[in-house]
N, C-alpha and C positions, 0 to 999 in steps of 0.2 A: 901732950897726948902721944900715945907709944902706936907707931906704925907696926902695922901683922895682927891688932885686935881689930876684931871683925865685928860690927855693927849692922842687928838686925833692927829694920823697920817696917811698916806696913808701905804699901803699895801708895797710901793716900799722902803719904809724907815725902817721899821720893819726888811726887808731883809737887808740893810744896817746896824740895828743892832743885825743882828746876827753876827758879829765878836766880838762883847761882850758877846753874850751871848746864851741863847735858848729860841726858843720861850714862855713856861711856864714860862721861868725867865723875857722876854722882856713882855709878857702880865703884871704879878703881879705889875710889876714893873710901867707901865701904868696908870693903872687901882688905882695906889697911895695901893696896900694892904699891900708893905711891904717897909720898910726903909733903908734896909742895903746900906753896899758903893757902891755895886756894880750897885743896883739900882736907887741909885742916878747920876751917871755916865749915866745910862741909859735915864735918866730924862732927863739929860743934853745935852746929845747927841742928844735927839729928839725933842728938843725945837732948835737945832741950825741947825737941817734938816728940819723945818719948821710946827713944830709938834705947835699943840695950847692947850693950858693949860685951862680947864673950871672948872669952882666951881661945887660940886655937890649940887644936886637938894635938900633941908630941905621938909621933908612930913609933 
């Protein structure tokens, strides 16, 4: 999984992963700023609760 793609989800799925983790952890993790395992799990997780993966924007 490529860290910098961005991972939208619904609001009701976030609460869903908060058994991994906390919010500030499940944002970073979203949002591609950090890489760790833990965040990657997180990745993973919201891609199979129907989270969608987007390219970010080049200015």
């Amino acid at each position: 999984m490529e860290k910098g793609n961005k991972i939208i989800v619904d609001l009701g799925v976030k609460g869903k992963l908060l058994e991994l983790a906390t919010y500030p952890t499940i944002r970073k993790a979203l949002n591609g700023k950090q890489n760790t395992p833990q965040c990657v799990r997180i990745r993973e997780k919201a891609l199979e609760l129907g989270g969608m993966e987007i390219q970010p924007l080049n200015k």
